[in-house]
Structures are given as C-alpha cells and as structure tokens.
N, C-alpha and C positions, 0 to 999 in steps of 0.2 A: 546425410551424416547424423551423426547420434552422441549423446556423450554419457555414459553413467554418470548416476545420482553422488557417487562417492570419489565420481574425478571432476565433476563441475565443483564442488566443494573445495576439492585442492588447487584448481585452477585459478578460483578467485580471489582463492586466499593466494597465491604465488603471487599471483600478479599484482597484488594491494601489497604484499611484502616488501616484494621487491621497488614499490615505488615509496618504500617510505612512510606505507599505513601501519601503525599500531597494530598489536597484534591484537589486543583489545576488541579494537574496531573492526579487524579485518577478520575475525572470527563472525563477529555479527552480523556483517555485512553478507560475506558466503552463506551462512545461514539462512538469513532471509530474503538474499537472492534463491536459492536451492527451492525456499519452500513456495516461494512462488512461481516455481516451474514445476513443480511437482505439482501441486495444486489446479494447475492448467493456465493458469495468470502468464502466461509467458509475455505480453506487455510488460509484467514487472519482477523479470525475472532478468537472463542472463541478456535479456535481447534488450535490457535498461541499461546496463553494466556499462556500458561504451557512454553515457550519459556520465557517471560518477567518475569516469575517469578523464574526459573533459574538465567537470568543474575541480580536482585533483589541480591538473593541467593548467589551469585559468587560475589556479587558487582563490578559488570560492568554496570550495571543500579545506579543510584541513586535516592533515594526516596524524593528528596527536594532537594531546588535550584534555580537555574532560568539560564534563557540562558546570552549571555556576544555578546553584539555586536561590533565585531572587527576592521570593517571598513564599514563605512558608507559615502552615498553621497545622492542626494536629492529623485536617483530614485532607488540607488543599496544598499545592505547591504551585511555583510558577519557577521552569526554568529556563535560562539565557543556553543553547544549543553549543554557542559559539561558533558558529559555523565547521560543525563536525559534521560527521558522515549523520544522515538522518538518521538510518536503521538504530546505529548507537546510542544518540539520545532518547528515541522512541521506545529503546528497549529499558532503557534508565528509568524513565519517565513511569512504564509501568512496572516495574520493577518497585518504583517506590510508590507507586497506589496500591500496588498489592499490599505492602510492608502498613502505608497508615489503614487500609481497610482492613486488615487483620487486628486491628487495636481498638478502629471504631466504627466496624461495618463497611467503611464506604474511604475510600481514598479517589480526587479526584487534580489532574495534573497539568497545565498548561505549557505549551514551551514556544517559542521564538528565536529567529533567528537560527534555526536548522536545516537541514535540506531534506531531499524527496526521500520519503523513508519503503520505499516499494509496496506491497500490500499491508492496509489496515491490518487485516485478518490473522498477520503472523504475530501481532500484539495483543490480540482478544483473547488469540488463545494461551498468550502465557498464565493469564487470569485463570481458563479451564482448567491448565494444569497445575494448579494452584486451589481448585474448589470455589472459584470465584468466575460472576458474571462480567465478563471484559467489555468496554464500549469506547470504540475509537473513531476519533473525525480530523479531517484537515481542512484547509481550506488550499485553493490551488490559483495558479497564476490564471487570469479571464477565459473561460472558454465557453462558459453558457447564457445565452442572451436570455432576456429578463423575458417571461411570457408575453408575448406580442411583438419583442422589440428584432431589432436587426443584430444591433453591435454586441460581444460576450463582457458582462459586465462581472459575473462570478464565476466560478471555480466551476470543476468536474467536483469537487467536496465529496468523498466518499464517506461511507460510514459501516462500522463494523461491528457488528452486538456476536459475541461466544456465551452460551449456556451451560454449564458444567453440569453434565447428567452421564447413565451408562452409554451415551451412543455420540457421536461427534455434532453438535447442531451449533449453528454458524451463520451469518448471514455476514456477507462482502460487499457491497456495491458502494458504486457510483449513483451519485444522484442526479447524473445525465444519465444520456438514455446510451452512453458508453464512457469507458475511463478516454480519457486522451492518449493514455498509451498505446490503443487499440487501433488507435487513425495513423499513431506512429509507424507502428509495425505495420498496418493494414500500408501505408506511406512506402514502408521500404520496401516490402514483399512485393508492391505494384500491383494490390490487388482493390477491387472496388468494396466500396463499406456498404452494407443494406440498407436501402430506403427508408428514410422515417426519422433516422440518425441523426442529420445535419443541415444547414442552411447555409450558406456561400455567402459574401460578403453584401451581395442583394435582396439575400434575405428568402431565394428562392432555393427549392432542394437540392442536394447534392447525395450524389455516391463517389464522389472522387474525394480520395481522404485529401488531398494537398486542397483543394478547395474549401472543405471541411472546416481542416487547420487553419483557413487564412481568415473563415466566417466563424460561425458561434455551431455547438455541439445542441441541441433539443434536450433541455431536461427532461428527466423522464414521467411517467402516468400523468402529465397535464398541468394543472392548477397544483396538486397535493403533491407531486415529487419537485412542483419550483418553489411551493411554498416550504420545502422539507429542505431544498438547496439554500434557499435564503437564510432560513434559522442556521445553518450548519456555518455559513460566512460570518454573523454575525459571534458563533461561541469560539469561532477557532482563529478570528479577527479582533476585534476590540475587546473582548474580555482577555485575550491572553496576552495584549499589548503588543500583537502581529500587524502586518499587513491586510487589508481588506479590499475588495472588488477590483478595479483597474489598477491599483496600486501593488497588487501583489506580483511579484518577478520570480523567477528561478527556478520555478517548478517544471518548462519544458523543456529542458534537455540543451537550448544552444549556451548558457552562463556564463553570460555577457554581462548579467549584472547578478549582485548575491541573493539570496534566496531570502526572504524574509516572510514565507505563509508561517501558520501557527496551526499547532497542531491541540487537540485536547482528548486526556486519555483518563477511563473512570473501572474504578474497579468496585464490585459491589459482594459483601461475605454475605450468603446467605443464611450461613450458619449463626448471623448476629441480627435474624429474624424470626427464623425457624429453624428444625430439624435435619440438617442437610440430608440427611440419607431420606428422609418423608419428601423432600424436595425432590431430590432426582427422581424416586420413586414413581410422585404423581406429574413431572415431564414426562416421565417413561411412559405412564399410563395416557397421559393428550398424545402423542407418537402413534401409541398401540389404534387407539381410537379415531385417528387419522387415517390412518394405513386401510385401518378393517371399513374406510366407507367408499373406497373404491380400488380398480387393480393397479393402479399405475398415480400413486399418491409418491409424490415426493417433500420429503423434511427439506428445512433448510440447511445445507452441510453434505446430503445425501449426495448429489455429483462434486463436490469437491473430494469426496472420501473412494469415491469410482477412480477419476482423475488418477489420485495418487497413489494407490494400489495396483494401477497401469503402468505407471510412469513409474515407479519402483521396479517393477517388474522388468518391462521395456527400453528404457532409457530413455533421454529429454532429447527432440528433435531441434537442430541446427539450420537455418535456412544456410544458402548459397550468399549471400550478404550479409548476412550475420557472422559467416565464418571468415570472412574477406577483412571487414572493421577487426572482428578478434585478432583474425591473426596478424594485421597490420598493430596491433598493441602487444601481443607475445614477440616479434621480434623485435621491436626495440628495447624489450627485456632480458633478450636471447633466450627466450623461451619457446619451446619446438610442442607449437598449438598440437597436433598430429597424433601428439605422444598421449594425447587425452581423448581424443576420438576412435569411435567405432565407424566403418564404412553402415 
C-alpha cells in the first residue's frame, strides 16, 4: 500500500481536526510529519503519528494553546511548550531565532516542557529558507548507555546543522548509532536491527529491536560520538530548565507520564559576518572540490534530496501494521482510511 504525498497531508490534518487539534497545530504537525517521510525518516514520520495520538488520548499532548516565552533577551529566549504538539513549538521556537538573528546575527532558543517534535531536520531548514545556518538538538527519554556502562543513562539526542547555499546540504542524525525510532518501526515491522547497534539489558549484543528497547542503544564513532551525546544532554537539559538523563520521560511513544526533554534551537545570519552571496559561492566551491576528488563523493543532504524526489514521484510506503493502527484511528473518526490509499 502506498499513500500520495498530498493525501498523507490531508490525512493528518483530518484526523488532528477532527479530534479537536487546532488548526494552527495541525498544519504543522502534517507538515512535518510529510517531510519526514519524504525525506526517508519514516521512523518519524506517519509511522510516529499513532504516538501523537496516544499522548492526544492520555492528555499529555494538548490540542490548543500557544507557547509562553519565559525569558527573553535581544538574541536568546527560553520557552514553556505547555505541553503542545512538539512540531508546533519547535517551529515557534525557530521561527523566533530567525526573527532575533536577523536583528543580531545569531538568535538562539530553548524550550521545555514540549513533546517529540519528529525530525530535527524540518527545523534547520526553515533557517535555509530563510538564508540562515539552522542548528537544532533535543535531549530524549534514556536510551544510550554511558561508554562502558550497561544501563541507558542518555538520550538518542539528535542534532541537525542546515547550510544555506545553491544546493541543499544538511546534516540529520542521531548521536547513537540509530534514532529510537528506528528499533521502533524495526519492533513493529518484526524485523531484526544490524549488528553493532545495540546491547540487551546484559550488556551483551543484540539484533532484536525488543531487546534493544529494553537494553541501551551504542552511541555512535566511540569515545567522540558519546562525548558529542553527552554535551548535547547537558545544552537541551539544564540550560533550558528540561529534564536530564534518567529523569527525562515522554519521548518513547507509550505517555504514561508527560514529556519534559528540552529542546535548543539556533539560528546564525551569515549575512551579519559576511557577503552572503561570497558565502554560498565559496560552499559551492568546498562541494565542487569535494566531488572532483573522487566518483562516488557524497555532501551531506545529497541522499536526503534522492529520497525525496523519489518519494515525490512514487508515493510513501504503508506497512501492513501501520495501516491496521491507522485505520483503527480513522474509524473512530468515521473516517474511510481507503479513500487515501493507492493499492
């Protein structure tokens, strides 16, 4: 099964409508559900959705509202989420770094008290489209055990840096050596996760994602991607007045208790250093100079930008369990899933 790109869009938005989300929110939401299917993220994409509607259901989400900005200065802010939809305050969030970085170079954002806002990635690049370097981190409920150790004392903490030049360049990840989304889906599809990935509550390997999820996730390159996870608990934890290590809740999908990670989100004008157009220029020239020193050189961005010129083309694929939870949520809205699918 398969769904267009422009009826996943109406699907999410129907279905947040109809339970009472904002239209605000539920624009946001389908958006950056959509672009992380498009993208290939399908972890945090429509195959998340069934998570946002739980905590909906649980009322740990809220379907109206607005965020609360708690402290503010010309170039920083910190804001209270209120327990809205993540996507919404994350987009707020940079929304208003772009706004003080256009005044003083650099706008940078903290918030609390929000939920799982899908891929970093869809936030970097409002920055891009903006002429601005975007740079976004959370922190996430335990899932990576401290180098050596057994138990998951930090986050998956992703981080996402956008470049504004003429070509799309991006960098997305996790600072394990997978998002947790990935053991999720990997979890429901019933399929095994690649070796290297993860450690079992023993501390010994695993490819079974349930196992996985019950042990700690491997940060990833060693020493340098746990020392990179650490720093990232610490800025999106106690500087934004979030949650930190064992303490943080909400982020895996069952929202049994509210969601309190922190997120921090930075936006940088290039144009209040240098030349913007000399700027893109000479990235475009590191690219060129990349490319020409071997055949098979890839930028960072280069398969997200494949991804979604397929997936434009093609349509986003549906597992057989994915469309089972959906459509057990379309009809308690009397809505006929069906009508949005391609065989």
């Amino acid at each position: 099964m398969k769904i267009s790109v422009s009826n996943e869009r109406m699907l999410v938005r129907e279905i947040l409508l109809n339970l009472g989300v904002s239209k605000e929110q539920a624009i946001v939401v389908s958006e950056a559900t959509l672009d992380a299917d498009i993208k290939g993220f399908t972890s945090h994409g429509l195959g998340r959705f069934p998570q946002y509607i739980n905590g909906l259901e649980n009322g740990f989400i809220k379907p109206s509202g607005d965020i609360e900005i708690v402290r503010e200065t010309v170039s920083t802010a910190l804001i209270n989420g209120n327990s809205l939809f993540g996507q919404y305050v994350a987009h707020k969030a940079m929304e208003l770094c772009i706004e003080k970085a256009s005044q003083t170079g650099i706008g940078a954002v903290g918030t609390f008290n929000s939920n799982h806002f899908g891929v970093a990635g869809f936030y970097s690049d409002l920055a891009i489209y903006n002429d601005m370097i975007g740079v976004v981190m959370c922190n996430t409920a335990s899932a990576v055990a401290p180098l050596g150790g057994k138990k998951a004392v930090l986050g998956t903490n992703p981080l996402a840096i956008g470049i504004p030049t003429k070509k799309y360049v991006s960098v997305d990840m996790a600072t394990s050596t997978s998002a947790r989304g990935k053991l999720l889906e990997a979890e429901r599809k019933g399929v095994l996760i690649p070796e290297g990935i993860a450690i079992d509550v023993d501390g010994k390997p695993t490819t079974d994602p349930t196992e996985a999820l019950k042990g700690s996730i491997l940060p990833f390159g060693g020493v340098k991607g746990y020392a990179l996870n650490f720093i990232i608990e610490i800025l999106c934890g106690p500087l934004v007045d979030a949650a930190f290590g064992v303490d943080v809740t909400g982020t895996a999908g069952d929202y049994k208790e509210n969601c309190n990670k922190g997120d921090l989100f930075i936006a940088i004008d290039p144009s209040k250093f240098v030349d913007i157009t000399n700027f893109k220029d000479q990235v475009e020239e590191l690219i060129e100079d990349m490319r020409a020193s071997g055949e098979k050189i890839r930028i960072p961005g280069d398969g997200t930008v494949g991804k979604y010129l397929k997936n434009q083309k093609n349509g986003l694929p549906i597992d057989e369990k994915l469309y089972i939870v959906l459509n057990d949520i379309c009809e308690k809205l009397d809505i006929d899933l069906k009508d949005y699918l391609e065989d």
